[in-house]
Phi, psi and omega in degrees: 000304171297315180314301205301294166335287157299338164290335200259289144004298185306279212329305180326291222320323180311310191321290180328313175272309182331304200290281198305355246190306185234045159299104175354148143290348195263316193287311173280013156250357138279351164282309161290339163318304182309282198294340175293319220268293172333342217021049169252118215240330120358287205259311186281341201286330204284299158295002171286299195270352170285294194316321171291321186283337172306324170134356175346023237309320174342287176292320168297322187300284183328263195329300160356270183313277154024255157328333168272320190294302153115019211222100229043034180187152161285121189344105203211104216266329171274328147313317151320294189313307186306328203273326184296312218275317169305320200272004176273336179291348160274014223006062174320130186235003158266347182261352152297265155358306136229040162279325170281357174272344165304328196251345166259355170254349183064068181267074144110035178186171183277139193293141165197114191265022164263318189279332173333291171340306204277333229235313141320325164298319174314301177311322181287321174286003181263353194072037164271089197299339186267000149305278189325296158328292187304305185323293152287347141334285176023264174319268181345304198280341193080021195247112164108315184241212163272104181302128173244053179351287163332307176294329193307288173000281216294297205268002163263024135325300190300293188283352138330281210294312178279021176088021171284111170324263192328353159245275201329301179313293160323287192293000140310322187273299148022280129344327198224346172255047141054037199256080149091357186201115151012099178294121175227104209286341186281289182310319167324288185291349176268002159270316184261004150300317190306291177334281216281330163324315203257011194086353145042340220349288186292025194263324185316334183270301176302343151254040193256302209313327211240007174041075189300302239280326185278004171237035189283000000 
């Protein structure tokens, strides 16, 4: 009866680590989903990281954010950077994103806003809009790269055209300063109408001041 007993035992267990051993990777990062949304953030960590170690990018990314956050582990800003650095070798384009936001404030590596630059370019031809948006910051600013308006432009353009308030706004302000494009004052006011639909905060005032409403 105790032989029967233990065999029957082996047998879950064996079942159980096999069943665990070819468990998706997709599948144990919807199990984190689940349990992240619970904000059981703790608990959500177990099935985060099989997955990510399975090659997951998805999930190397999700673990990335995890760790800069500090949220159910302890914070850890060069850990992040490793879960980032793999899930970019996949090319991955939130783990793109933010490895350049790592490397331009120097979140768990030493700052450098020429790679900032690159790793926001990556993100940006994949159409990762807040890439798009920071890229074009950049540009304007000259941080990282050459200042290029003209480039500032093209990408708060990109990210404008999916619908960001915030690039409707830029490109409006742009548009009405002759900033890197021709002032054409009908674009101006037809961006920053877009801007306040999507929400906008700051666009009402700039168009009340300059009085957008006469080049609709």
């Amino acid at each position: 009866m105790k032989k029967q007993y233990f065999i029957t035992l082996l047998f879950l267990f064996t079942s159980f680590t096999v069943l665990s051993q070819t468990t998706s990777p997709e599948t144990l990062f919807d199990e984190f989903v689940v349990l992240y949304k619970q904000k059981k953030y703790e608990a959500a960590i177990l099935p985060l990281h099989k997955a990510a170690e399975q090659g997951y990018a998805n999930a190397q990314s999700k673990l990335g954010i995890i760790y800069a956050k500090g949220e159910g582990v302890l914070q850890d800003k060069k850990e992040a950077v490793n879960w980032f650095r793999k899930a970019v070798e996949q090319g991955d384009e939130v783990a793109q994103y933010r490895l350049a936001i790592s490397y331009f404030h120097g979140l768990g590596l030493l700052q450098d806003k020429k790679e900032a630059a690159i790793w926001y370019h990556k993100a940006a031809e994949q159409g990762h809009i807040n890439a798009q948006i920071n890229l074009g910051f950049m540009y304007a600013k000259g941080e990282g790269v050459l200042q290029d308006k003209r480039e500032a432009v093209n990408w708060f353009r990109k990210a404008a055209e999916q619908g960001n308030a915030d690039a409707q706004y830029m490109l409006a302000i742009c548009y009405f300063e002759g900033e890197g494009i021709m002032v054409d004052k009908s674009k101006a006011a037809y961006w920053a109408q877009k801007a306040d639909e999507n929400g906008n905060t700051s666009v009402k005032s700039f168009w009340e001041k300059n009085e957008l409403w006469r080049y609709k």
